[in-house]
Wavefront OBJ file of the C-alpha trace (Angstrom):
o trace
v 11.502 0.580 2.092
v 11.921 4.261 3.283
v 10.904 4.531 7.178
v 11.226 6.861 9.274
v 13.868 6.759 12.090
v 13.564 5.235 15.382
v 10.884 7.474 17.383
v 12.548 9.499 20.101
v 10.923 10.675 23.366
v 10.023 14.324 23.090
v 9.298 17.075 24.874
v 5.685 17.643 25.417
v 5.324 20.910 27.366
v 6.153 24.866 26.612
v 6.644 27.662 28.742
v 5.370 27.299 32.439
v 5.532 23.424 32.245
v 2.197 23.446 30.448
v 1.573 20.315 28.500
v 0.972 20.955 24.399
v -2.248 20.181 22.838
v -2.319 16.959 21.726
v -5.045 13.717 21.714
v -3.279 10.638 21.782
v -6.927 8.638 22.139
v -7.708 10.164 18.647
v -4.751 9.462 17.065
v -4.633 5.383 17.818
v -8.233 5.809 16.623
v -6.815 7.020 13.062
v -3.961 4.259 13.155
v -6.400 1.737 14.155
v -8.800 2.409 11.199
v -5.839 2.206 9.185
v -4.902 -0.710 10.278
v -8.206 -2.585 10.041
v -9.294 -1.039 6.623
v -6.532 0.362 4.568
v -8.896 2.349 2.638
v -9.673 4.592 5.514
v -5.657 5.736 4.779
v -6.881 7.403 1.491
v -9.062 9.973 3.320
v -7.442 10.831 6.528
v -3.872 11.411 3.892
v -5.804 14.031 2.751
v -5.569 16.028 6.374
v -2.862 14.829 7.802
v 1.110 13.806 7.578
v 3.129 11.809 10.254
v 4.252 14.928 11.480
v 0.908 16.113 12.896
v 1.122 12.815 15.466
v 2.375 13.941 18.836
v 3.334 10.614 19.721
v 6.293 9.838 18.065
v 5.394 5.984 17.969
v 2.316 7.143 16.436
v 4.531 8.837 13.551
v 6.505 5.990 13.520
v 3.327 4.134 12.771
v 1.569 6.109 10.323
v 4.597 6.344 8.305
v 5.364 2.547 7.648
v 1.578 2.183 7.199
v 2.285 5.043 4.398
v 4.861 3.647 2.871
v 3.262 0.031 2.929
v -0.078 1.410 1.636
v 1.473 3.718 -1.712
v 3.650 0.779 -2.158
v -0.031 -1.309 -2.691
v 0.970 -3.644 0.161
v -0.758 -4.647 3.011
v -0.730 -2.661 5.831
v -1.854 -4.611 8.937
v -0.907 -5.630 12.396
v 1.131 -8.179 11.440
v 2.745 -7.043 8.155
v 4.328 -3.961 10.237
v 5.991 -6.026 13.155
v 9.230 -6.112 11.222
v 9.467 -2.570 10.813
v 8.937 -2.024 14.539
v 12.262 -2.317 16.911
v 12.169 -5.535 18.831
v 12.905 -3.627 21.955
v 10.468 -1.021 21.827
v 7.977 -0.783 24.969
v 4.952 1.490 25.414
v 3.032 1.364 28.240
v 4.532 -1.236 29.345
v 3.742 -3.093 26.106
v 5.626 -5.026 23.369
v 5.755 -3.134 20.004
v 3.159 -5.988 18.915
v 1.092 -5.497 22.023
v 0.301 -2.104 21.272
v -0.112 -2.310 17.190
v -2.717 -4.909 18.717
v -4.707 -2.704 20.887
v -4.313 -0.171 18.273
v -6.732 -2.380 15.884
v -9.018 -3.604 18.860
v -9.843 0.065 19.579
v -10.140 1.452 15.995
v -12.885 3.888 14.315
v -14.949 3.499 11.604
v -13.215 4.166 8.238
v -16.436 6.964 8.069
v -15.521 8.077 11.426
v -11.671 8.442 10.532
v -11.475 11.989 9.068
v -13.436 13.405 12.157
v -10.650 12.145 14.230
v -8.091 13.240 11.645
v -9.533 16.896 11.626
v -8.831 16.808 15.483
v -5.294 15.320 15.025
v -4.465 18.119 11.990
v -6.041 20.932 14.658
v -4.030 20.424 17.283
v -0.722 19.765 15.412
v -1.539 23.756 14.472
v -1.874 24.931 17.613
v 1.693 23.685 18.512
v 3.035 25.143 15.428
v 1.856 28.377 16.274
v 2.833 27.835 19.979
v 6.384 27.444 18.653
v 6.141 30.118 16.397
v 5.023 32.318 19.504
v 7.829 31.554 21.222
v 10.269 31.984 18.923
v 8.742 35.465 18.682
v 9.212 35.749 22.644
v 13.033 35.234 22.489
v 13.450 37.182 19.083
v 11.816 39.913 21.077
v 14.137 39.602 24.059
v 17.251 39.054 21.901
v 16.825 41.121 19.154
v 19.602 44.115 18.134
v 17.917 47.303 18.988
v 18.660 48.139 15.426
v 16.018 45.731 14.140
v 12.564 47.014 14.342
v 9.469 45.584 16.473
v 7.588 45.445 13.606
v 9.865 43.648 11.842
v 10.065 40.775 14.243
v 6.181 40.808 14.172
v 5.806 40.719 10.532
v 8.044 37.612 10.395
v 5.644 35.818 12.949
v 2.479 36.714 11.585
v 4.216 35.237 8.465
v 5.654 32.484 9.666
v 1.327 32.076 11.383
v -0.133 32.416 8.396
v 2.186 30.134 6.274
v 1.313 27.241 9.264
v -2.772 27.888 8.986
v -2.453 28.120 5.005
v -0.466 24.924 4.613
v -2.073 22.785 6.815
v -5.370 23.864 5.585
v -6.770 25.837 8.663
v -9.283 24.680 10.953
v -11.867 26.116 8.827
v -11.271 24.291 5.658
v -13.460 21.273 5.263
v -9.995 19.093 4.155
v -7.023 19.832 3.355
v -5.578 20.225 -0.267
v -4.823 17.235 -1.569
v -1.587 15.795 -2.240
v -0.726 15.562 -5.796
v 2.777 13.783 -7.023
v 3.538 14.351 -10.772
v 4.942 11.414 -12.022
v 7.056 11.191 -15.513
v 6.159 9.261 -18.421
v 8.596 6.315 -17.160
v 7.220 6.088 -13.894
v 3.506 6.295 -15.152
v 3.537 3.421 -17.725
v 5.440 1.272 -14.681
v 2.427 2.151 -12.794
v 0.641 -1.397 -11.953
v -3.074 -0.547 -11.873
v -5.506 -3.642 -11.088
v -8.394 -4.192 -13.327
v -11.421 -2.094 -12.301
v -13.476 -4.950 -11.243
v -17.577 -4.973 -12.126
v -20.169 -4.301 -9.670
v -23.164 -5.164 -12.217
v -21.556 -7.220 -14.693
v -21.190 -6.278 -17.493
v -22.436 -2.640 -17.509
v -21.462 -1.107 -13.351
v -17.891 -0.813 -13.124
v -16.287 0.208 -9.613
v -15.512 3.553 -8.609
v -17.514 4.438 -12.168
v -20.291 6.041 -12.667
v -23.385 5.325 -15.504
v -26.747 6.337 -17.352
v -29.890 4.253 -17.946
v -31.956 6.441 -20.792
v -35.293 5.707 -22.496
v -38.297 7.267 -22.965
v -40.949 8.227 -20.706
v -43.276 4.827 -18.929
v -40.474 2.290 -20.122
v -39.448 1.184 -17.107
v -36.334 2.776 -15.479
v -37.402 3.352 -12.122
v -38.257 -0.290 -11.721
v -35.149 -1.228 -13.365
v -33.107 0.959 -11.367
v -34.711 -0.659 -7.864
v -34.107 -3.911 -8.916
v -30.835 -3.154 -10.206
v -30.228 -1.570 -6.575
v -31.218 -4.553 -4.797
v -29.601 -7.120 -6.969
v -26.068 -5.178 -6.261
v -27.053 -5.027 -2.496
v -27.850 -8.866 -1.921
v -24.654 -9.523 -3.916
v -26.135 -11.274 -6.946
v -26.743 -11.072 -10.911
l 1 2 3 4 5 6 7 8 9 10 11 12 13 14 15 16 17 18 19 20 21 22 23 24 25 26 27 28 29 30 31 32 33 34 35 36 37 38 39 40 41 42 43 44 45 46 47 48 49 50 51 52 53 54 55 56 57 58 59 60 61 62 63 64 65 66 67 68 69 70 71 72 73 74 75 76 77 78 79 80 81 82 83 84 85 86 87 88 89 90 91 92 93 94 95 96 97 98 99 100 101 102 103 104 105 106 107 108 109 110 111 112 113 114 115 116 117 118 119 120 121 122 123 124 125 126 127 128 129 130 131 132 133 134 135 136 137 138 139 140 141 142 143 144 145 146 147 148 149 150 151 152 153 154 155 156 157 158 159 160 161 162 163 164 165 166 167 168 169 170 171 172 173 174 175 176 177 178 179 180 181 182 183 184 185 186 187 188 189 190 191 192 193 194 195 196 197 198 199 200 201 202 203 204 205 206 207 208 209 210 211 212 213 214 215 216 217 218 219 220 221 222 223 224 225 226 227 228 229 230 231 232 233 234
């Protein structure tokens, strides 16, 4: 399996000694949904990547839960121990200590996204921090051959390809992510069985149509239908 690499300490402030903008509370949130429902992965992948964790445990994380998750494994607190070094500590915790409180203080899967939107937000406001200061020291260092425009060109550039990418904070979600896949790697595809809701005519994830004419019945049929599928029955 392809992880990431061991998660380095980073440095978590910019110019002045002020901290970046980051929400470590709402990121174990997302890993802790994850973790407790692995369907809650499919829509916070939509807004974010490992890189848009601060906390580079947290990317560590999120990217063995990836990799677990496309791989249609399980992706739980105990299935990613092994991928987590032995002599890792955070907070004074074991590696398994912490995956632990990660799933005892999870979100909602519906609640996920909200906190993804917030992790996705901030990770843009460092890029353009960085992207700020690299326009700083261009300024300061530039050749007094190249023009100031020039150097603010590139930067508004460099802005708008960060906001456009990750979707802006405006954008309900981000673009989906999309992997072409080649006729080989499609037909080794192993796709379970789409199960039945309503046997034999409500298939998951489907949709259908009840037609007849006017005063035959539907509405009733449709309520009891309803109900049967909430109790669990037939």
């Amino acid at each position: 399996m392809n992880v990431q690499q061991r998660p380095k300490v980073i440095d978590d402030s910019f110019g002045g000694g002020f901290p970046l903008p980051h929400n470590i509370e709402a990121e174990q949130c997302v890993l802790g949904a994850i973790l407790i429902n692995n369907e809650a992965f499919a829509y916070v992948n939509r807004l974010i990547d490992a890189e848009d964790f601060f906390e580079p445990i947290n990317q560590y994380i999120f990217g063995i839960c990836r990799n677990l998750i496309c791989e249609r494994k399980l992706a739980n607190p105990i299935t990613i121990k092994n991928f987590l070094p032995h002599d890792l500590t955070i907070l004074n915790m074991t590696a398994s200590q912490y995956v632990a409180r990660l799933a005892a203080e999870a979100t909602t899967v519906i609640n996920a996204p909200d906190y993804a939107k917030v992790i996705r937000d901030l990770a843009i406001r460092r890029h353009i921090i960085l992207a700020a200061e690299d326009c700083a020291i261009a300024a300061k260092t530039a050749a007094v051959d190249v023009p100031a425009e020039a150097i603010a060109e590139d930067t508004i550039k460099r802005i708008s390809e960060i906001t456009s990418f990750r979707g802006g904070t405006g954008s309900n979600e981000a673009a989906p992510q999309i992997r072409p896949l080649t006729a080989a790697e499609f037909l080794q595809l192993e796709l379970p069985p789409r199960q039945k809701i309503l046997a034999p005519w409500v298939p998951e994830k489907g949709l259908v149509m009840v037609y007849s004419p006017r005063r035959m019945g539907k509405t009733l049929f449709g309520m009891s239908s309803a109900y049967v599928i909430g109790i669990g029955g037939s």
